[in-house]
DOFI-559465 format. One record per residue (C-alpha): residue in three letters; x, y, z. Coordinates in pm, whole numbers, padded with zeros to 5 digits, always signed. Each point is the difference from the previous one (the first is absolute). Example, Ala and Ser with C-alpha at 12.3 -4.5 7.8 and 13.67 -1.06 7.14 Angstrom:
2
ALA+01230-00450+00780SER+00137+00344-00066
//
This chain:
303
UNK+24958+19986+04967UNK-00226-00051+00306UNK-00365-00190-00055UNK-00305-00007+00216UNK-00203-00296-00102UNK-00354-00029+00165UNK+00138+00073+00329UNK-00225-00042+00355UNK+00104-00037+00376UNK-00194+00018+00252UNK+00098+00036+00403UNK-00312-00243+00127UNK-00309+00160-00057UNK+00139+00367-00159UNK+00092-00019-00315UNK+00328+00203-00043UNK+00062-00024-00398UNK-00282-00118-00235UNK+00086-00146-00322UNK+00248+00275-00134UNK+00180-00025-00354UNK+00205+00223-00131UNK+00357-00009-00147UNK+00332+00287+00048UNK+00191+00007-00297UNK+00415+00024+00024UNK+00161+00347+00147UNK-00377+00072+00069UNK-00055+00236+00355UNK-00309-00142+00086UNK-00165+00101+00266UNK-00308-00166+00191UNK-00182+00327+00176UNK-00244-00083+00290UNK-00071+00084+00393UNK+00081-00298+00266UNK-00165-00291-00038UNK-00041+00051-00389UNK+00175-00308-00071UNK+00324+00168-00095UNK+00246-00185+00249UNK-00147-00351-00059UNK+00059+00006-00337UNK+00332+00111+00020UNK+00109-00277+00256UNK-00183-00225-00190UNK+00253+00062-00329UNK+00295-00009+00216UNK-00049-00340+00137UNK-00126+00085+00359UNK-00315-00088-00036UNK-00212-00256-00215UNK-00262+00070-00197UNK-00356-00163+00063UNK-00028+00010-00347UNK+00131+00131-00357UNK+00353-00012-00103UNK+00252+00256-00052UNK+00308+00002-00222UNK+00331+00199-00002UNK+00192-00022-00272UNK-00138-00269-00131UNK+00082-00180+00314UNK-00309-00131+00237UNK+00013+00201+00334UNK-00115-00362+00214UNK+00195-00249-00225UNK+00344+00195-00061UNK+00009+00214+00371UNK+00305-00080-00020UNK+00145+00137-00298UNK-00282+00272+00055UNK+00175+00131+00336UNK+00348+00078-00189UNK-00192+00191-00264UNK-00210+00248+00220UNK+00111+00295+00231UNK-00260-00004+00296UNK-00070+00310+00230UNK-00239-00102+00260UNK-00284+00335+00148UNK+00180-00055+00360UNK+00352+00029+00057UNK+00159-00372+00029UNK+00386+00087-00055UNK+00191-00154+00331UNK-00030+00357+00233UNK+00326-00159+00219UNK+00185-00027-00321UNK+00162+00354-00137UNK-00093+00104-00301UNK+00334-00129-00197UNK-00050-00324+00164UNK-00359-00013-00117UNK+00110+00032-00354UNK+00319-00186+00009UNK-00290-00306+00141UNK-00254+00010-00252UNK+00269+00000-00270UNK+00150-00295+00125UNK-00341-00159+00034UNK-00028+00025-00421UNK+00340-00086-00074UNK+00175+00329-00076UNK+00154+00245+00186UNK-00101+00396+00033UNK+00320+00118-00209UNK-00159-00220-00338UNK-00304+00176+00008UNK+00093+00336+00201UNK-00079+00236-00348UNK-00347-00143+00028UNK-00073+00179+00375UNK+00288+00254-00028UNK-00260+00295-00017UNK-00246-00141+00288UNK+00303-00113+00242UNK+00237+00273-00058UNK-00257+00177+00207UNK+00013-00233+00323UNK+00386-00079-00029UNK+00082+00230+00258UNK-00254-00192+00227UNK+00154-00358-00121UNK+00152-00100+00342UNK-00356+00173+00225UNK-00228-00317+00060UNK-00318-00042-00219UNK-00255+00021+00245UNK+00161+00376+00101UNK-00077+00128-00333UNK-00229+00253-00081UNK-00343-00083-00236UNK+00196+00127-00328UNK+00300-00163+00088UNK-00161-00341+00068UNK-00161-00031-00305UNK+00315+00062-00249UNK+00168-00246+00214UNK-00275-00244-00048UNK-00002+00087-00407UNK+00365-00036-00018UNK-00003-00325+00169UNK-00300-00095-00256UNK+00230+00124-00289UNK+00355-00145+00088UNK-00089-00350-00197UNK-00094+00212-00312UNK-00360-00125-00016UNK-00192-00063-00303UNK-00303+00109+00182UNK+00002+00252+00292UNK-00374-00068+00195UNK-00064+00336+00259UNK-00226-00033+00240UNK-00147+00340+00138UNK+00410+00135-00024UNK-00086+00392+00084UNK-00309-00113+00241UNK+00103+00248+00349UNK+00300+00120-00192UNK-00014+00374-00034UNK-00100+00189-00303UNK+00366+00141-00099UNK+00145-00393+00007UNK-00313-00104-00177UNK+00076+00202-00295UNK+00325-00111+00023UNK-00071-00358+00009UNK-00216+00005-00327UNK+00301+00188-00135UNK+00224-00286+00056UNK-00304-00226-00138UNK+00056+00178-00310UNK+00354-00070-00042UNK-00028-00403+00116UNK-00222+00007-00286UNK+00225+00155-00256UNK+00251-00287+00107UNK-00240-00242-00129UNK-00143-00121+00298UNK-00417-00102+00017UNK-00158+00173+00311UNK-00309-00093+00140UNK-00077+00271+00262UNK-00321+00002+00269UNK-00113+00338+00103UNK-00312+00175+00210UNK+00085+00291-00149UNK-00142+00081-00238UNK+00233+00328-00100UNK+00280-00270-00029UNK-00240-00149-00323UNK+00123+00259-00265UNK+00363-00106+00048UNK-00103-00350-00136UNK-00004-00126-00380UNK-00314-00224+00091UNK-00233-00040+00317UNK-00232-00199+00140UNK-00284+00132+00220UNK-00076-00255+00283UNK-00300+00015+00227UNK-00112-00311+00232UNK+00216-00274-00215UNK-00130+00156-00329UNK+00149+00202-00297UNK-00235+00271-00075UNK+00198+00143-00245UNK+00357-00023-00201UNK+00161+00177-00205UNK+00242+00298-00080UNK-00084+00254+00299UNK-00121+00256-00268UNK-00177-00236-00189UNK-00232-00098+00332UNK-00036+00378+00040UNK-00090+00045-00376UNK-00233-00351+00010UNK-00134+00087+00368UNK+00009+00360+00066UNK-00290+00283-00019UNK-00060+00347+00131UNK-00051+00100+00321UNK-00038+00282+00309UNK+00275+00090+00247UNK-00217+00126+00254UNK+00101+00166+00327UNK-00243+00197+00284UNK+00081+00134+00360UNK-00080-00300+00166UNK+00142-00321-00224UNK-00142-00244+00216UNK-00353+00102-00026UNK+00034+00073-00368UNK+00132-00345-00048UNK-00334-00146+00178UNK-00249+00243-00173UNK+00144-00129-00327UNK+00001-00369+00092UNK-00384+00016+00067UNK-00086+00280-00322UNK-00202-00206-00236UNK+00220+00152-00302UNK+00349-00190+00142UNK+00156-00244-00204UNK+00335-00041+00219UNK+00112+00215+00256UNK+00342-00019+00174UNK+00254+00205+00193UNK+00288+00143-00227UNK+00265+00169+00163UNK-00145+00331+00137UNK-00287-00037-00249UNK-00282-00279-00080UNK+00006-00137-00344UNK-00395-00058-00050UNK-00159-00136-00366UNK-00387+00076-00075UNK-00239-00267-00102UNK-00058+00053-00415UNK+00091+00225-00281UNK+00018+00321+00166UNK+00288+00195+00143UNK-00186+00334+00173UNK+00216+00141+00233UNK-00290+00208+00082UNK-00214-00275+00085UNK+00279-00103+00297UNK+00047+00320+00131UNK-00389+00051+00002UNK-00006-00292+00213UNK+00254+00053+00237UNK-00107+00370+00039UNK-00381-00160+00120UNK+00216-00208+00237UNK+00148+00291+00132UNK+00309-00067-00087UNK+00302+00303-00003UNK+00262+00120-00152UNK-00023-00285-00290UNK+00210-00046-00303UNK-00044-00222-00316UNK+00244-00049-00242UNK-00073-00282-00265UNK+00324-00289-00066UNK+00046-00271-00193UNK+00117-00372+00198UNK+00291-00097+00015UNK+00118-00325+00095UNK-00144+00000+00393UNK-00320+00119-00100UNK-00017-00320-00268UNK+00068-00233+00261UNK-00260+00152+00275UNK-00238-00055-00336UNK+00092-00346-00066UNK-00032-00060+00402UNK-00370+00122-00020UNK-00071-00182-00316UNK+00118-00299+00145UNK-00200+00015+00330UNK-00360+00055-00238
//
């Protein structure tokens, strides 16, 4: 449905997206996992016509993103990372707009946001730019929706939003999917990765990985130490410089550390943080999951 062909821009001398391919097959949730500056949001305005690429094409459809924009901006459902509904308009007038700007009108296509505006209706006449987080962002999906998209492209959607409208967001993902609809969905969050069929890891314009989310853990994953002591911050700088340190990072309340070789001695790290005087330590081993692959992939890529 959706093709990245060879795909590079660059913002004078940074180079935001370097030659990226891949493809999204129909009714696929894909998701494109990364922290800012990944490359996530330049791709995404490049495929909905907003920007142009310095090179590479890209197809949806079938249909060229640069030659048919067009024809391309009646097929795709667009929610931008900031907020850019009219905040003087209410929220019925929002809608009732950006239906008429496709053609249609919200009663055609209502059973396609039903579930995610049912929730805001009794908000419909309160301006946009009054409503909270949550409420901003199905009004900005319903607006995206009201056309009935081929495509739906989400830019950072739950990015600020709290974590009980986050769940509920992917929720409503879900269902936009089982209506047939292709999402392409950019995330930091890594958490958010496990709701998607497919995902691409994205660090400095580059795909370190993609794939299934349990396939990258499967492919990418290995064992390692959830380590916690009295004082996290010097534990965290004790392991950094121990010779034995593969990766380090904070983890929550603990530090997820991996050891250089074969071995997996628990006894050999408490040894060492018990000569570094070190209290009231605990070591539990883990397995990675999908965070802990990319912080691998990240270090990999900076070798």
């Amino acid at each position: 449905m959706i093709k990245f062909n060879n795909i590079s821009k660059s913002y004078g001398d940074i180079a935001a997206v370097g030659n990226i391919s891949f493809g999204v097959e129909k009714n696929e949730l894909f998701g494109l996992i990364g922290p800012d500056g990944a490359g996530k949001t330049s791709l995404l305005r490049m495929l909905v016509t907003l920007l142009l690429p310095d090179s590479g094409t890209m197809e949806i459809a079938g249909l060229d993103v640069v030659r048919d924009y067009r024809k391309i901006r009646l097929m795709v459902g667009y929610m931008p990372g900031r907020f850019s509904l009219y905040q003087d308009l209410t929220v019925e007038e929002n809608l009732q707009f950006f239906a008429s700007v496709f053609g249609t009108t919200v009663q055609e296509n209502y059973h396609l946001i039903e579930d995610i505006y049912k929730q805001i209706e009794p908000f419909k006449n309160r301006r946009a730019g009054k409503l909270s987080g949550g409420m901003k962002q199905k009004l900005a999906l319903s607006c995206a929706l009201i056309h009935k998209p081929e495509v739906l492209v989400l830019d950072e959607p739950t990015t600020g939003v709290d974590a009980v409208s986050r769940r509920e967001f992917w929720d409503m993902l879900d269902k936009l999917k089982n209506e047939g609809i292709t999402i392409l969905v950019s995330t930091p969050y890594m958490d958010e990765a496990s709701r998607c069929d497919r995902v691409a890891l994205l660090q400095n314009g580059e795909i370190l990985s993609i794939d299934k989310p349990q396939k990258i853990v499967e492919k990418e994953g290995q064992r390692l130490w959830k380590v916690k002591a009295a004082n996290i911050y010097n534990l965290l700088t004790d392991l950094e410089k121990w010779e034995q340190t593969k990766s380090v990072y904070p983890f929550g309340q603990f530090l997820h550390l991996t050891i250089k070789g074969e071995s997996f001695d628990r006894g050999v790290v408490h040894d060492f943080l018990i000569g570094k005087g070190h209290e009231s330590i605990t070591i539990e081993p883990d397995f990675s999951g999908i965070e802990d692959v990319f912080m691998d992939l990240m270090t990999r890529q900076k070798v």
